[in-house]
NUKOL-709505 format. One record per residue (C-alpha): y, z, x. Coordinates in steps of 0.02 Angstrom, whole numbers, plus 32768, in hexadecimal, padded with zeros to 4 digits. Layout:
YZX
...
***
This chain:
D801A44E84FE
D832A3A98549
D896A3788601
D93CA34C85B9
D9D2A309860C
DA5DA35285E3
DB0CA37F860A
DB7BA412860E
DC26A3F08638
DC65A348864C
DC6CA2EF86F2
DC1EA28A8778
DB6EA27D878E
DB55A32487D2
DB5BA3748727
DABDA32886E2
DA37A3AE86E0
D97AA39886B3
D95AA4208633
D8C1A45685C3
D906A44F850D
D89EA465846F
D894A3B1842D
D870A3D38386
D829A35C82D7
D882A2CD82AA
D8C3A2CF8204
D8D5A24B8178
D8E9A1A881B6
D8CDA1F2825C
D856A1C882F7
D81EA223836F
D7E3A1BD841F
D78FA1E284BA
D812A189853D
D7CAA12385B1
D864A0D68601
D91AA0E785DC
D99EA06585F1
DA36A0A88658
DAE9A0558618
DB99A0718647
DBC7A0D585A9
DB6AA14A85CD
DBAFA17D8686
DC57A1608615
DC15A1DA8585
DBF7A2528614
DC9AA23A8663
DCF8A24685C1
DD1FA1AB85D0
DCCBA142854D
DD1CA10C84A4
DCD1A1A38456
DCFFA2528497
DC6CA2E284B2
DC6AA344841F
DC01A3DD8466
DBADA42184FB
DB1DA41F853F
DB31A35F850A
DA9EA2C984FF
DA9EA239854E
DA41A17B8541
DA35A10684B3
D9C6A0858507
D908A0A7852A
D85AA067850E
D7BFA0C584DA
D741A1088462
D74CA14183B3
D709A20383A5
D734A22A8310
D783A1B7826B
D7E9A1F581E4
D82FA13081A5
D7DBA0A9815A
D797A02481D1
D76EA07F825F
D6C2A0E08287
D698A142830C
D651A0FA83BF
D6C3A05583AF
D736A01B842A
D7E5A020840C
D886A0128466
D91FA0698423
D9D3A00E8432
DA7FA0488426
DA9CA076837D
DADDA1288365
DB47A19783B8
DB07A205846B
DB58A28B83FE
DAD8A290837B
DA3BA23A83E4
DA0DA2208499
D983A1D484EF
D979A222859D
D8EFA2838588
D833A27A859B
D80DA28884D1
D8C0A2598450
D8CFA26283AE
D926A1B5836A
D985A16382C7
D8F7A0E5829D
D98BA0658273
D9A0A0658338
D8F3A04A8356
D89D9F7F8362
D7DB9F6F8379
D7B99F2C8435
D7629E988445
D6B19EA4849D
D6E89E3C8529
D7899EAE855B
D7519F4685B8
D7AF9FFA85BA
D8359FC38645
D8489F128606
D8649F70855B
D8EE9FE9857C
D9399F5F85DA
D9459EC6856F
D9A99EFA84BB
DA3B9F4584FC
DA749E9C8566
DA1B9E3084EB
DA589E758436
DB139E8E8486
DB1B9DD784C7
DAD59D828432
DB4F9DED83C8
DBD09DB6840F
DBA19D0D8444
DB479CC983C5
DB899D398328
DC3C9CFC837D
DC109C51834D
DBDE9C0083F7
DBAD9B6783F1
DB3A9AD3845C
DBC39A7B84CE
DC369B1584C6
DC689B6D8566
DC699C1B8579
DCBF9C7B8605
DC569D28863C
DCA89DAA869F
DC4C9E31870B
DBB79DB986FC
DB269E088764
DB1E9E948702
DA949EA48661
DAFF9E6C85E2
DB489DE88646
DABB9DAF8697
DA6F9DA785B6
DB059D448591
DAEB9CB7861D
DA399CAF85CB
DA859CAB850F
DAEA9C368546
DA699BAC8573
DA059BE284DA
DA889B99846C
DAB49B1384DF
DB5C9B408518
DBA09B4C85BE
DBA39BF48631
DC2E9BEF86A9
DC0E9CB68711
DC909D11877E
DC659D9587F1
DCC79DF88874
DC6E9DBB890B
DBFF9D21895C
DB659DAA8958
DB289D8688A5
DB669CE18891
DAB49CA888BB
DA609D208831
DACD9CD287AB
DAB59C3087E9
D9F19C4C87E7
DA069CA48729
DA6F9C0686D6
DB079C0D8705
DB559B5086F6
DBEE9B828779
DC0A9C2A87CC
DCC49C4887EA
DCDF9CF18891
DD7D9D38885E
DD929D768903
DD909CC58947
DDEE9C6888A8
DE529C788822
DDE99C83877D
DE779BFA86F6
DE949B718772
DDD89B60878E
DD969B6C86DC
DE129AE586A2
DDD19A8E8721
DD2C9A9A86F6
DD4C9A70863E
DDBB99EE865F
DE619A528625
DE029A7B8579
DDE89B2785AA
DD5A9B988565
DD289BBC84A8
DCFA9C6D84D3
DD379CD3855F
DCAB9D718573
DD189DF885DA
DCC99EAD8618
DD639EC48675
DDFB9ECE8615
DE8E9F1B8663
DF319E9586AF
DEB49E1886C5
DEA49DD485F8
DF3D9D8D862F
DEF59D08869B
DE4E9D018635
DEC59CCC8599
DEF39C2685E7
DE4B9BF485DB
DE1D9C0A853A
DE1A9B7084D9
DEAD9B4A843A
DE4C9BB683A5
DDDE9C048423
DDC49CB7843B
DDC59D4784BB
DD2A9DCD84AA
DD589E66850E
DCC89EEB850F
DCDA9F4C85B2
DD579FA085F9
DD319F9E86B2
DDCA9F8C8705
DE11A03586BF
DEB99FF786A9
DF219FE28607
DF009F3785B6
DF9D9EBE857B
DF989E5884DE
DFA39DA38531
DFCB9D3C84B6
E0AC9D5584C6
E0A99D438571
E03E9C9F8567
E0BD9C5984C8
E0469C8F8441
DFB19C108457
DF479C0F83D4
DECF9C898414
DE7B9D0783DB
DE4F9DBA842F
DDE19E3683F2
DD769ECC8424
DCA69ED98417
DC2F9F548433
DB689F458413
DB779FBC837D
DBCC9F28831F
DB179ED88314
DAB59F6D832E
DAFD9FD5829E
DAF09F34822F
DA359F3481DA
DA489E7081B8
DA919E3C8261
DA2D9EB282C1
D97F9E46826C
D9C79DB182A1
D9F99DF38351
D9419E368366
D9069D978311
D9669D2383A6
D93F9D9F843A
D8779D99840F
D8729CE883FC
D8D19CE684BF
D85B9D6684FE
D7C89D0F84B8
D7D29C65850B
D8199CB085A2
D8C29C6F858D
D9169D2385A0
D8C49DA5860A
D9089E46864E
D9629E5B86DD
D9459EF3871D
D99C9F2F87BB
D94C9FCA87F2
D8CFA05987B9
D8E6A0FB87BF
D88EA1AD8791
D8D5A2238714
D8D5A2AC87A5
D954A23687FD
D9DCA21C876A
DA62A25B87C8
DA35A1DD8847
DA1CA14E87BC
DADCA169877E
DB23A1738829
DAD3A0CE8837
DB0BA0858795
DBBFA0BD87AD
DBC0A066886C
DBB49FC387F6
DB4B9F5F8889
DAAE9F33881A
DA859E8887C9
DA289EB08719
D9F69F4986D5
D9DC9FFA8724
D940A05C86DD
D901A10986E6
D841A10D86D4
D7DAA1998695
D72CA158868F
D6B4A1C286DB
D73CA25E86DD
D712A2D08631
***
């Protein structure tokens, strides 16, 4: 038997309960991991909500695709028992989940850890890292390019600032308020733009001299693509992968006069699911983390005791970086 979090009914935060479940042996291509930290992301408060892009298919339900630990037990090639792994989004919390002191994984969601990352570092790193460079750098940015990130103090954002500079392009960040404007400053950022304080087109034309932006990186979606679309650049495009304002999002581009810009949808699964883009994904992060170019930014710890408490946190949407539950020393 193993603590596993689990739900029973969808909802807030409330309806995660800790309960002992038999955890089972993996089976082919299967591993099975002692969890050492889990990485909390906003799917999964949506999963539990019923609000993600894919619906709950039973009950009690899994939850977590994002952790770090130790390998138990290995049924797939490559992996042995006593390494350290992290596991990354690549299956659905229908099938697999990761909140849990022991999980059983798909070993195609599962990336050695280098030496040098440790267990929080690890469940906090691929997530931001593999979506940003997926979208970023599979999306064809390029050095002297601008790129526009929305929502920018949180992981992914905060990973795409970072990405950013890698390839030598230019991060311009928005954020709500003046309160983080510091933290993206201090993380890259080349301009921070507080929507509460200014309008997001007028400044980023300003900023790139009317050109606009090659890439415009949105969490947000919702009325607001409209404004975001004037400042993508002729042939540029318009990467929406969150959906944090919760309202229904317009197609842009008749309203504007159909500029020749492009809008799509991404999700982490597009490089994740992908054997040959998730190598060179991994391939691009571990060079970052290993000359200390990308780190993680983690936001605050938590125990798996205080879940409840970790998602009520995560859905207040005040932290810069990552938010981690931490089991060392708990099983």
């Amino acid at each position: 038997m193993t603590r596993t979090v689990r739900f029973h009914e969808l909802g807030g935060p409330e309806v995660l309960k800790l309960d002992d479940v038999p955890v089972g042996e993996p089976g082919p291509g299967e591993l099975l991991i002692q969890v050492e930290a889990i990485g909390l992301n906003r799917a999964e408060a949506l999963f539990r909500s019923g609000n993600y892009i894919v619906p709950v298919e039973r009950f009690p339900s899994l939850l977590g695709a994002e952790a770090a630990g130790v390998v138990l037990t290995s049924n797939a090639p490559g992996f042995e028992p006593g390494q350290a792994v992290s596991v990354v989004p690549a299956f659905s919390m229908n099938d697999y989940g990761v909140y849990a002191e022991r999980a059983i994984v798909p070993a195609s969601a599962v990336v050695h850890r280098p030496e040098s990352v440790d267990a929080v570092a690890g469940a906090a790193v691929w997530m931001p890292y593999l979506t940003a460079y997926g979208a970023l750098v599979e999306g064809g940015l390029r050095a002297g390019d601008t790129v526009v990130i929305t929502a920018a103090s949180s992981s992914v954002g905060l990973a795409a600032i970072r990405v950013a500079n890698r390839v030598g392009a230019i991060p311009i960040a928005t954020t709500r308020t003046e309160a983080k404007k510091a933290a993206l400053l201090k993380a890259g950022a080349a301009e921070v733009i507080v929507t509460s304080a200014e309008e997001v087109a007028p400044r980023v034309l300003e900023l790139t001299g009317g050109r606009g932006a090659e890439i415009v990186f949105d969490a947000v979606a919702g009325p607001g693509v409209l404004e975001l679309a004037r400042v993508v650049a002729p042939g540029g495009t318009l990467l929406l992968y969150g959906l944090l304002s919760g309202l229904p999002t317009p197609y842009p581009g008749f309203e504007l006069g159909m500029p020749a810009l492009s809008v799509r949808t991404y999700t982490v699964h597009e490089t994740t699911t992908d054997p040959e883009r998730l190598r060179r994904a991994v391939a691009f992060v571990s060079s970052g983390l290993r000359d200390g170019v990308f780190e993680a930014a983690v936001d605050r710890v938590f125990s798996l005791d205080d879940i409840v408490e970790a998602h009520r946190y995560l859905e207040a949407g005040q932290q810069v970086g990552k938010i981690i539950v931490d089991l060392r020393g708990t099983s």
